[in-house]
C-alpha positions as CSV (number, residue, x, y, z in Angstrom):
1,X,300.9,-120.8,193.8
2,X,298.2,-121.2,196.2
3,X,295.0,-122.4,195.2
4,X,293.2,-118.8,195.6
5,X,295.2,-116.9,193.3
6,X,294.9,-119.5,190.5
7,X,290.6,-118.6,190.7
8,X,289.6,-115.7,189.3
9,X,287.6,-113.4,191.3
10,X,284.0,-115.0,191.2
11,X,280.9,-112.4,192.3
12,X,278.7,-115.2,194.2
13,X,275.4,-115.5,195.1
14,X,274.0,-117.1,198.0
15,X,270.6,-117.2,198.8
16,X,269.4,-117.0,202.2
17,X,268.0,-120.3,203.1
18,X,271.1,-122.1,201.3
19,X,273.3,-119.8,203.7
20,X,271.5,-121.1,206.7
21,X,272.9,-124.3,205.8
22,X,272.1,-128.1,206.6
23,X,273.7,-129.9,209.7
24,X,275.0,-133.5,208.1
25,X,276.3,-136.3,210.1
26,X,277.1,-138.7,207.9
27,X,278.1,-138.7,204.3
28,X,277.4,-141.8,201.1
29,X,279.4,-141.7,197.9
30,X,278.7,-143.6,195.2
31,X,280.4,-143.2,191.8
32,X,279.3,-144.4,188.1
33,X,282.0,-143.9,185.2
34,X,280.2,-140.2,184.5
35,X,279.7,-139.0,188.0
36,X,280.2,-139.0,192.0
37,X,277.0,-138.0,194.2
38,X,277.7,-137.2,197.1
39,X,274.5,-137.9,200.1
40,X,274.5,-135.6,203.5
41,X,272.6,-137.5,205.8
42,X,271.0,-136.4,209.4
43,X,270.6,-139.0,211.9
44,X,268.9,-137.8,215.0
45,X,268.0,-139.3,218.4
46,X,264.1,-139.9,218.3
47,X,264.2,-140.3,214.3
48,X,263.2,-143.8,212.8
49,X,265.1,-143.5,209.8
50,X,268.3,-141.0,209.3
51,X,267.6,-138.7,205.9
52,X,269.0,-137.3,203.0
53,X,268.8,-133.2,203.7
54,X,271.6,-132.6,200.7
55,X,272.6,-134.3,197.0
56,X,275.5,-133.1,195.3
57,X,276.3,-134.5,192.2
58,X,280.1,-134.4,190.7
59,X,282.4,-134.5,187.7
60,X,285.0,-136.7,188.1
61,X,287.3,-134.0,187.6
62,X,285.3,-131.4,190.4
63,X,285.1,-134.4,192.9
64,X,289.0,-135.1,192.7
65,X,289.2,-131.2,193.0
66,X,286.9,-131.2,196.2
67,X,289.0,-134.3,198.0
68,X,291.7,-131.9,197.5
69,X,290.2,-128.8,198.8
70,X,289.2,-130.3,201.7
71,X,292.2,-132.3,202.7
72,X,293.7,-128.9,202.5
73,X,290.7,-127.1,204.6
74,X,291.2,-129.9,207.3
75,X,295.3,-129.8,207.5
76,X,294.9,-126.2,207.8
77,X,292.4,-126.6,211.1
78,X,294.5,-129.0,212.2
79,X,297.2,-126.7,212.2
80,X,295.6,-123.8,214.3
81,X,292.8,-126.0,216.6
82,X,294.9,-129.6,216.8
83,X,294.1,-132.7,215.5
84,X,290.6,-134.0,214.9
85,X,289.7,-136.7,217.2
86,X,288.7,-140.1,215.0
87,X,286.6,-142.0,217.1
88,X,287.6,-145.9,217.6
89,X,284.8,-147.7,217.7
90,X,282.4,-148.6,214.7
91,X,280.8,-145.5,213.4
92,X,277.2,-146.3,212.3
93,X,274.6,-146.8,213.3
94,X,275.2,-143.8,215.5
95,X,274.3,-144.7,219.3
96,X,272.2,-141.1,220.6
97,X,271.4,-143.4,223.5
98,X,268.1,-143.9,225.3
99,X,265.4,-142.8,223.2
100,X,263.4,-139.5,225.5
101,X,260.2,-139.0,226.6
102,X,257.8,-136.6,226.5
């Protein structure tokens, strides 16, 4: 049974700033026995310090279900645009290079 036909059909709401979205980075997780919250983080050239733009706090139960979801979301891209590229070398700090001038 795929994954879709076990939701029932939800009537969702999205308002318009959250459908604009937030561009993240970079992700934290940290855990406590109760919860997972989940940190999207923006790090941009020219910014001293990288910020928080989204928390999302989860059940333990919704957070297993997310991990889930989206190992499925990225096998499926994977299937249609090829595999995702992992870069090799260490990951943060992110290197934008030369700070610019104005």
């Amino acid at each position: 049974m795929d994954a879709h036909e076990a939701q029932p059909n939800l009537n969702i709401e999205i308002k318009e700033d959250v459908a604009d979205g937030i561009y993240s980075n970079l992700a934290v997780i940290n855990h406590s026995a109760m919860e997972f919250v989940v940190d999207f983080i923006q790090m941009m050239p020219g910014l001293p310090k990288p910020r928080v733009r989204s928390r999302i706090i989860l059940s333990p139960m919704h957070a297993k279900r997310f991990a889930q979801a989206m190992a499925e979301n990225v096998r499926r891209y994977e299937e249609t645009h090829g595999e995702i590229d992992e870069p090799t070398g260490p990951q943060i700090p992110l290197n934008f290079g030369p700070a610019g001038q104005a």
